[in-house]
Backbone as a printed PyTorch tensor [residue, N CA C, xyz], in Angstrom:
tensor([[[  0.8310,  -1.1850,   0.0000],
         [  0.0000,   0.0000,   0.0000],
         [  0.8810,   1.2570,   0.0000]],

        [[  1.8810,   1.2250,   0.5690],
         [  3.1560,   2.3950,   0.5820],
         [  3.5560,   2.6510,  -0.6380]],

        [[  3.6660,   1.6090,  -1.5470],
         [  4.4530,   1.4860,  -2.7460],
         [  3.0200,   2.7320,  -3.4540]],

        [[  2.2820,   2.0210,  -3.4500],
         [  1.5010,   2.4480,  -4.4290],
         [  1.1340,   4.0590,  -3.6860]],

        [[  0.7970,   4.4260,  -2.3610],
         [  0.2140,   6.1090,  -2.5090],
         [  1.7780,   6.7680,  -2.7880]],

        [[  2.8200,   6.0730,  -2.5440],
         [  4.2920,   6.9830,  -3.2050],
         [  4.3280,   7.1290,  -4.7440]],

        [[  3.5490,   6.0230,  -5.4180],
         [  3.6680,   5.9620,  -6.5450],
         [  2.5400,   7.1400,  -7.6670]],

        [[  1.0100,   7.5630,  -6.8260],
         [  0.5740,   8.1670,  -6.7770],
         [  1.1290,   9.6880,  -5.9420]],

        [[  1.8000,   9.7540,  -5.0920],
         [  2.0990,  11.4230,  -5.0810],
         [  3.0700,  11.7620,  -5.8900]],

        [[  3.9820,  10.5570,  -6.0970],
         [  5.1030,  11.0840,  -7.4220],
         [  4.4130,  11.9300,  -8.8480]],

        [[  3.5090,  10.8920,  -8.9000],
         [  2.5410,  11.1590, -10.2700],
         [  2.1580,  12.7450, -10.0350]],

        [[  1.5960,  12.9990,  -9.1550],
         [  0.6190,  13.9460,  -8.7060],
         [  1.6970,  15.3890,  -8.0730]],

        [[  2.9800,  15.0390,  -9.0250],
         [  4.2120,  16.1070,  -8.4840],
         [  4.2840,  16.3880,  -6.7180]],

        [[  3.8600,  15.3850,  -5.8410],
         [  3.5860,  15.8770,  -4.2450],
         [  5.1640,  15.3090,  -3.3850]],

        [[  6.0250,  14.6390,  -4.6710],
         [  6.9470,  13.8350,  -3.6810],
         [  7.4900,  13.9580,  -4.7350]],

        [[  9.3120,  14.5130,  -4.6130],
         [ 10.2480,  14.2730,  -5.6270],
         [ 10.1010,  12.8550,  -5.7300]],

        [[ 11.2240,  12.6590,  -6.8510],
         [ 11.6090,  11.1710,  -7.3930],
         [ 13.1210,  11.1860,  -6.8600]],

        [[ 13.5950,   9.8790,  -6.3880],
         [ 14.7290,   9.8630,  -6.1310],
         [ 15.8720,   9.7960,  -7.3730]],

        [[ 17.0570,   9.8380,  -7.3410],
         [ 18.4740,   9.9560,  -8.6650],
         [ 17.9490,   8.3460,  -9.2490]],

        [[ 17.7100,   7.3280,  -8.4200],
         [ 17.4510,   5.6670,  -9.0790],
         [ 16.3140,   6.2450,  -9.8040]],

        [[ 15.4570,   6.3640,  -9.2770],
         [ 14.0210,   6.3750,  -9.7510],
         [ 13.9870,   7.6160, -11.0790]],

        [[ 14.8160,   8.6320, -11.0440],
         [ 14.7180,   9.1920, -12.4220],
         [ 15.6900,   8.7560, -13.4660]],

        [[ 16.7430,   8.0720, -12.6720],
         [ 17.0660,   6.8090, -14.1060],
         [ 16.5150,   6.1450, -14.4600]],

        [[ 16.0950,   5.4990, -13.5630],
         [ 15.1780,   4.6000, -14.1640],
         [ 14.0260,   4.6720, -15.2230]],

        [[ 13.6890,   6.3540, -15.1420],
         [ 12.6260,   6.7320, -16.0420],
         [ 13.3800,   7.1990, -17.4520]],

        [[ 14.7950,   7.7570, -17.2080],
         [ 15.2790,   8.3790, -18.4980],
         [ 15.8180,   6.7970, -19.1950]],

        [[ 16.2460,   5.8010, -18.6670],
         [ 16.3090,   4.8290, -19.2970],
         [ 15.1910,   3.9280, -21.1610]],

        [[ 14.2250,   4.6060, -20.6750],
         [ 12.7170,   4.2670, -20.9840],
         [ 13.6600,   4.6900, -22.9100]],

        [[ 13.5050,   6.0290, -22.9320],
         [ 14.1490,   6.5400, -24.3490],
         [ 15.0510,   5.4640, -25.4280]],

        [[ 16.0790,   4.5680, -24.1210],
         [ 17.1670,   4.0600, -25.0340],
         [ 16.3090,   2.8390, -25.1700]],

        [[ 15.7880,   1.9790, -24.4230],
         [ 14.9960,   0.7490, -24.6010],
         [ 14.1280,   0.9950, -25.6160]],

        [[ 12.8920,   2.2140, -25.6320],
         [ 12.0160,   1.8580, -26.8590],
         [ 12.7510,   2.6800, -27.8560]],

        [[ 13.9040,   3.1320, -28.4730],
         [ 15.1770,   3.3900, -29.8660],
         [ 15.8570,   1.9700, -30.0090]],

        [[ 15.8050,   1.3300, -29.3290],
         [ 16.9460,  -0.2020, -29.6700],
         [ 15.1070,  -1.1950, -29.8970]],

        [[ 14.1360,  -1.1460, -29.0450],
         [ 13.7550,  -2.3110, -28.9910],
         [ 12.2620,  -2.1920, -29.6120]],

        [[ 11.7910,  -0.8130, -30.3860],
         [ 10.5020,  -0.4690, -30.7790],
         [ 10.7560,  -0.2500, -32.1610]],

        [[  9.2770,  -0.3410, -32.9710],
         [  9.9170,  -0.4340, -34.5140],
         [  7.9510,   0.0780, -34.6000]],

        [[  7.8170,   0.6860, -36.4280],
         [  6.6100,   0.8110, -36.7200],
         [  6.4400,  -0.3830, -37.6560]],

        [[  4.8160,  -0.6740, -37.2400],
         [  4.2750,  -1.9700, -37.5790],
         [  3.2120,  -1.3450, -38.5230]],

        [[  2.2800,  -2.3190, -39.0750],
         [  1.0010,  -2.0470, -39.7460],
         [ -0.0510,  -1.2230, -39.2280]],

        [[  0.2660,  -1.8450, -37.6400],
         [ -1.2710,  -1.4400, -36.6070],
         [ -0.3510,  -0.3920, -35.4310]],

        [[  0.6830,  -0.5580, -35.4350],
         [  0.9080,  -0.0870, -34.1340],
         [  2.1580,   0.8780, -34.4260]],

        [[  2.3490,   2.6490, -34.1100],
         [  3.7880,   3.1200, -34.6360],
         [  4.5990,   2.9400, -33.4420]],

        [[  4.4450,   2.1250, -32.5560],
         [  5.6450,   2.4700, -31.7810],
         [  5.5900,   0.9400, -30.9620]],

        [[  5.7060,  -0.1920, -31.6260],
         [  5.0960,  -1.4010, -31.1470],
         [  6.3740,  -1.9790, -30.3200]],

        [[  6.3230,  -2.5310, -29.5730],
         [  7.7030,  -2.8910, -28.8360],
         [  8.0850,  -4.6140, -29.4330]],

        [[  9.2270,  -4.3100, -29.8130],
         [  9.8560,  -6.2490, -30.6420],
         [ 10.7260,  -6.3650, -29.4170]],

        [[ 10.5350,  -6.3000, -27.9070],
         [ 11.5460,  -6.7180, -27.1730],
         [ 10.3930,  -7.2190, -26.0680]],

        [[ 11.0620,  -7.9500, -25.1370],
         [ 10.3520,  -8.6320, -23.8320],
         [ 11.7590,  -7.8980, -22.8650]],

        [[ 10.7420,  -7.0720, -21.4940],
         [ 11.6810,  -6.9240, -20.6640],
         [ 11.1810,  -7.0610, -19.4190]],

        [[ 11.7200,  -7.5860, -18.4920],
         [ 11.3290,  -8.0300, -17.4110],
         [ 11.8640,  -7.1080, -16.1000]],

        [[ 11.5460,  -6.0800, -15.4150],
         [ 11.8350,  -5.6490, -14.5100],
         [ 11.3280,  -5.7280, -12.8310]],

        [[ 12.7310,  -6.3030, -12.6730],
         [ 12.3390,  -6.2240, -11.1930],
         [ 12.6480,  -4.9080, -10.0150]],

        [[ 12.0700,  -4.6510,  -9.8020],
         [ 12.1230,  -3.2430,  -8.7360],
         [ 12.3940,  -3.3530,  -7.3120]],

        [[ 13.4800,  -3.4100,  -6.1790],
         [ 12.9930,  -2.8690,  -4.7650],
         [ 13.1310,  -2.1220,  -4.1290]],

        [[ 12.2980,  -2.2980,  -3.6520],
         [ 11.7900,  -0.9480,  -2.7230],
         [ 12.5030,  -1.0970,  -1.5360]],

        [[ 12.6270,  -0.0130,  -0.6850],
         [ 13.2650,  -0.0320,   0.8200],
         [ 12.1110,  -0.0250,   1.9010]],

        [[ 12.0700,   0.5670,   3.2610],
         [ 10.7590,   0.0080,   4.0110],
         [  9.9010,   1.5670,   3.9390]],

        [[ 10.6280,   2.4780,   3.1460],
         [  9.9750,   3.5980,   3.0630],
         [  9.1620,   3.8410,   2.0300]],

        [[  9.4950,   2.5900,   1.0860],
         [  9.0130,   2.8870,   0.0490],
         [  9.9590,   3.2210,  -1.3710]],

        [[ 11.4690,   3.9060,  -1.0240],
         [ 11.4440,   4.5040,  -2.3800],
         [ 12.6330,   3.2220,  -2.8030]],

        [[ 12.6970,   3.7370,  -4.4100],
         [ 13.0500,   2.3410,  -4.6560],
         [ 14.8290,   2.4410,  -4.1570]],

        [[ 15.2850,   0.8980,  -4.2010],
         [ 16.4870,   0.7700,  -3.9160],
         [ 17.5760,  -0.1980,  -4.5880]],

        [[ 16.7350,  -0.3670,  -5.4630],
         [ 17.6050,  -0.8880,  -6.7070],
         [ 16.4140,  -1.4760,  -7.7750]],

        [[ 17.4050,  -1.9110,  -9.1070],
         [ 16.3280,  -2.7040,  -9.8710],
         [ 17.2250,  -3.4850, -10.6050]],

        [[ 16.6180,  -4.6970, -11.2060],
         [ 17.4510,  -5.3880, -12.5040],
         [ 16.2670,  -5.1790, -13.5270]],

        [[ 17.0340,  -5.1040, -14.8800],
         [ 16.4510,  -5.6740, -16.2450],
         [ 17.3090,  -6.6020, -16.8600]],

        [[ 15.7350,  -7.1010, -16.9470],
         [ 16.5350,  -8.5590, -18.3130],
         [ 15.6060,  -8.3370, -19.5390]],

        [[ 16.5530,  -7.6950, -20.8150],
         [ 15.7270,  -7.4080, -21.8320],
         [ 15.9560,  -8.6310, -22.6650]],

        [[ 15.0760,  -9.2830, -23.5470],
         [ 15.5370, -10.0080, -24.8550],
         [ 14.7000,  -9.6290, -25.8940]],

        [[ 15.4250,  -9.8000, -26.9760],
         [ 14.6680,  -9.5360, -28.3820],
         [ 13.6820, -10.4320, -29.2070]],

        [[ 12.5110,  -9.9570, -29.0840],
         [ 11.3940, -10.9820, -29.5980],
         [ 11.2480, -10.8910, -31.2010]],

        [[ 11.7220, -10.2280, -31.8870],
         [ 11.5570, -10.1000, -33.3740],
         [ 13.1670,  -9.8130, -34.0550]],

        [[ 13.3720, -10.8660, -34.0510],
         [ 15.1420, -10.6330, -34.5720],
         [ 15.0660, -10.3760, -36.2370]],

        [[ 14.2690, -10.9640, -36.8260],
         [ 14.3410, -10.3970, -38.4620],
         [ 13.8410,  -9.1710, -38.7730]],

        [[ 13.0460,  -8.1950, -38.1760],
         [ 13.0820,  -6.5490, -37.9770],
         [ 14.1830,  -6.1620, -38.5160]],

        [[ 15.0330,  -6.2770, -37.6930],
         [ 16.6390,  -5.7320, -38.6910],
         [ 17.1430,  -6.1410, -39.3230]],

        [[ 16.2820,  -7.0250, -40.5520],
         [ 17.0130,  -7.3030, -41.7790],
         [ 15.8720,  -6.7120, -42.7620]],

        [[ 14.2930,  -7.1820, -42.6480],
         [ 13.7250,  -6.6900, -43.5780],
         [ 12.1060,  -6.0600, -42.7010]],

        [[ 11.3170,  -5.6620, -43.5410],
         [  9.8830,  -4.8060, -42.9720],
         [  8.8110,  -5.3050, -44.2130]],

        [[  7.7680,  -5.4610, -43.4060],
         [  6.8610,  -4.9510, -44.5610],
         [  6.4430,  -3.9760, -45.4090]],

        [[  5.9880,  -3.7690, -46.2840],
         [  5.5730,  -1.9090, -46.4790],
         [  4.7440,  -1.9710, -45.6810]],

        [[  5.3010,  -0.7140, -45.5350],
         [  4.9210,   0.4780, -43.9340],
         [  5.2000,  -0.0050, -42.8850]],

        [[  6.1070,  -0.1790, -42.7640],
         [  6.9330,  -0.8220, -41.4780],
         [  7.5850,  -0.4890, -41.4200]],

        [[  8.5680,  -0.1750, -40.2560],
         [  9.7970,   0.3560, -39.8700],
         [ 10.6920,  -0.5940, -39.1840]],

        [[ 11.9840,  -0.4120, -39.4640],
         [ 13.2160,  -1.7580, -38.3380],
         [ 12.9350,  -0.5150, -37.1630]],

        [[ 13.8140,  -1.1460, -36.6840],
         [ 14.2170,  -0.2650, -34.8590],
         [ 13.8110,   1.1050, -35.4430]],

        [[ 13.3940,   1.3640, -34.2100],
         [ 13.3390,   3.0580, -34.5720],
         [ 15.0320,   4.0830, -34.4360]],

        [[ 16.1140,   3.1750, -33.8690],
         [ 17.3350,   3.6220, -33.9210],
         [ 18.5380,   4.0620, -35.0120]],

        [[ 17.9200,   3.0770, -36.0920],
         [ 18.3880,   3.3570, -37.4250],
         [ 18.0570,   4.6520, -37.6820]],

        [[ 16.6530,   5.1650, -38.1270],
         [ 16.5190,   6.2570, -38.2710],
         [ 16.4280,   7.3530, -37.4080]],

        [[ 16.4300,   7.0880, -36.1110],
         [ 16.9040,   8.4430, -35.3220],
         [ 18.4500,   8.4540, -35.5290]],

        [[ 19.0600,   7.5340, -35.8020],
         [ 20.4650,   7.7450, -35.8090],
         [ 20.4610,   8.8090, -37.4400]],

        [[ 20.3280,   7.8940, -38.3990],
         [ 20.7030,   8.5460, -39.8730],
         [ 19.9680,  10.6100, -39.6380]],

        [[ 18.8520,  10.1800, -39.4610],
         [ 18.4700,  11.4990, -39.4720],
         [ 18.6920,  12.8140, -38.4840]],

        [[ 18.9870,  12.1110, -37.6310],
         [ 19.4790,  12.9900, -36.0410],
         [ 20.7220,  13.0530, -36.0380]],

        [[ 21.8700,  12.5630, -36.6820],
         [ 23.5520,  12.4410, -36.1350],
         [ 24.0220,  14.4060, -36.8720]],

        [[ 24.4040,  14.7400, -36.2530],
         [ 24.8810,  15.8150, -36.9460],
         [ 26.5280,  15.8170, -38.1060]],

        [[ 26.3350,  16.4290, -38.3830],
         [ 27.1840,  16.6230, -40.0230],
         [ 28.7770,  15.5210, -39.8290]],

        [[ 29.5230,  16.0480, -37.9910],
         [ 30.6080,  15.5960, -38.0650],
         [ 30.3980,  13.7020, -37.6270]],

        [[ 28.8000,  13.9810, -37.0530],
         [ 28.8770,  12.1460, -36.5990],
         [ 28.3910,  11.5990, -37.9900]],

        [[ 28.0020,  12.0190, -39.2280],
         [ 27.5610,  11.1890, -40.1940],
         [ 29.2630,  10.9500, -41.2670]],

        [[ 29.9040,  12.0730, -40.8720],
         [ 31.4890,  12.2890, -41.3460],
         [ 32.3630,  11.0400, -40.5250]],

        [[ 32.1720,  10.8500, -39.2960],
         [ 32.7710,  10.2380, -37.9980],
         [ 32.2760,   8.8880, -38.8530]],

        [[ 31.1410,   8.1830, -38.7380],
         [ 30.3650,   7.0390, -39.2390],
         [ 30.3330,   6.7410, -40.1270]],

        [[ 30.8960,   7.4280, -41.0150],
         [ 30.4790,   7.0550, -42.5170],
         [ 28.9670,   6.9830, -42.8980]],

        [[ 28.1610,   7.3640, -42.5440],
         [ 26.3330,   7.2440, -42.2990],
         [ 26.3280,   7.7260, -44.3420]],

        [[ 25.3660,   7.1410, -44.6870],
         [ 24.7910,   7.7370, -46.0960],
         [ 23.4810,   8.1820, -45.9760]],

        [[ 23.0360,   8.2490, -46.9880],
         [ 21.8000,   8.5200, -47.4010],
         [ 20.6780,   6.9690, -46.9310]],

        [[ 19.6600,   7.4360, -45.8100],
         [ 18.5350,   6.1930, -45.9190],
         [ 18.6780,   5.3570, -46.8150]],

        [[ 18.2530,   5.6010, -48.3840],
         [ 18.1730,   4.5760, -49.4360],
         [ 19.5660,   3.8740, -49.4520]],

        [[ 20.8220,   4.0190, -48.8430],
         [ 21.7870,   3.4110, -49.4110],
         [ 22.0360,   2.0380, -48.6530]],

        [[ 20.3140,   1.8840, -47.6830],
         [ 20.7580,   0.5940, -46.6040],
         [ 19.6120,  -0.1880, -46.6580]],

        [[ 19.9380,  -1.4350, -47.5380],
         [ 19.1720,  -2.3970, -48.1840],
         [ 17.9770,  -2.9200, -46.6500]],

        [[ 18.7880,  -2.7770, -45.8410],
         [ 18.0130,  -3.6280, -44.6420],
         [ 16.6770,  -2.7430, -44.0390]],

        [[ 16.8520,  -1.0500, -44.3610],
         [ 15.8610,  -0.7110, -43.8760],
         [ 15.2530,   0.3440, -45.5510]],

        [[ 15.7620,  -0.2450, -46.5060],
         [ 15.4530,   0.2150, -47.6070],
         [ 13.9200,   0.4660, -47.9000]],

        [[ 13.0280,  -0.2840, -47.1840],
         [ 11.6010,   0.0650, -47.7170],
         [ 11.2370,   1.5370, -48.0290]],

        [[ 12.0830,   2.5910, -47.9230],
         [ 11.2570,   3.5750, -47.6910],
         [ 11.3510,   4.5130, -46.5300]],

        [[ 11.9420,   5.2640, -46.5540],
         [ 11.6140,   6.3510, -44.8350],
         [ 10.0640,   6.2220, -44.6410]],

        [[  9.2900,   5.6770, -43.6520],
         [  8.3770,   5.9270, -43.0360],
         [  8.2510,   6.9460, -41.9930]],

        [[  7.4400,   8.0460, -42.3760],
         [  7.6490,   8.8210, -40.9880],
         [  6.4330,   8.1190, -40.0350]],

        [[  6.6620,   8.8180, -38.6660],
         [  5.6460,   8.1510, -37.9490],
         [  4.5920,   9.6270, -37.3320]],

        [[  3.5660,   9.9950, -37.9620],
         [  3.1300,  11.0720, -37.0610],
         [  3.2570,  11.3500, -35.5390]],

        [[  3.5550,  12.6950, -35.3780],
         [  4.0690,  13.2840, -34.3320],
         [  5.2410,  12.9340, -33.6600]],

        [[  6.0240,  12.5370, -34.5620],
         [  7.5220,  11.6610, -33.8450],
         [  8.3880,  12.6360, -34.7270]],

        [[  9.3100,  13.1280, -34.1540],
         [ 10.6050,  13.6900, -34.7790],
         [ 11.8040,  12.9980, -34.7150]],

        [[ 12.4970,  12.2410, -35.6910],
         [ 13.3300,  11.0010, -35.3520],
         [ 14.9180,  11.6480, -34.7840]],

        [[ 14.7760,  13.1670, -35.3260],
         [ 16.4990,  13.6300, -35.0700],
         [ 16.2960,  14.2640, -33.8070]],

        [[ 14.8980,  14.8320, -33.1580],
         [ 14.7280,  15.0160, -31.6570],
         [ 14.8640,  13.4820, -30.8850]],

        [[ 14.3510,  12.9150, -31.1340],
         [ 14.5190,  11.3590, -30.5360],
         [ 15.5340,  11.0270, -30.1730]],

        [[ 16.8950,  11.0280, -31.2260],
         [ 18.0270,  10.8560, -31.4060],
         [ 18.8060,  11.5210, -30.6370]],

        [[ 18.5260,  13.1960, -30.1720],
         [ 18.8800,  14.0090, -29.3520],
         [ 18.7720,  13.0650, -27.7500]],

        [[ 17.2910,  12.7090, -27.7330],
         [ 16.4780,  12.3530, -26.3670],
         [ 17.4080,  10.8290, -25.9520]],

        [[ 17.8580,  10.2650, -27.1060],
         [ 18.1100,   9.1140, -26.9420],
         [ 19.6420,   9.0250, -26.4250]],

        [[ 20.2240,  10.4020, -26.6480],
         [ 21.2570,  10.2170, -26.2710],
         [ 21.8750,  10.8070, -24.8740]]])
């Protein structure tokens, strides 16, 4: 019952978040850029299984956590359907890296990468080179 009205005044801005607990939230960015991709039905569908365990201390706030992520759709990053997207990391990377990281990388042009060649899909209301910013 502790867990949860802490979990509700956090929400409700009434109780900072502790340094774990706002990693734990900025974490969120790099997991769905490596492990989310656009699908037919869904733009931001998750191709990963992650399992988090959380604990708490007797006050409530948390005091550590593990993840165990694995990848549930491993052929994503080779090919898509039309209108589908691989990871959403490919293209926050290509479109978000600035001039000296596409110089640094050797990065080309979208079309020059057979694996996510279908096509730039954008995804409404998603900016992939802000993402890329967020993601990093």
């Amino acid at each position: 019952k502790q867990w949860y009205q802490r979990r509700v005044a956090i929400t409700a801005g009434q109780v900072n978040m502790g340094d774990l607990e706002l990693q734990l939230l900025q974490a969120n960015p790099i997991l769905e850029a490596f492990g989310n991709a656009k699908t037919v039905k869904n733009d931001n569908s998750s191709r990963f299984g992650k399992f988090i365990r959380i604990n708490f201390d007797q006050s409530g706030y948390i005091s550590g956590a593990n993840i165990e992520t694995y990848l549930l759709e491993k052929s994503r990053a080779t090919r898509q359907a039309l209108s589908e997207r691989s990871f959403h990391i490919f293209y926050q990377f290509l479109y978000g890296a600035t001039k000296d990281m596409k110089e640094r990388f050797l990065l080309e042009d979208i079309n020059n990468y057979p694996f996510i060649s279908n096509g730039y899909e954008s995804i409404a209301g998603q900016d992939d080179s802000q993402d890329f910013l967020d993601t990093l």
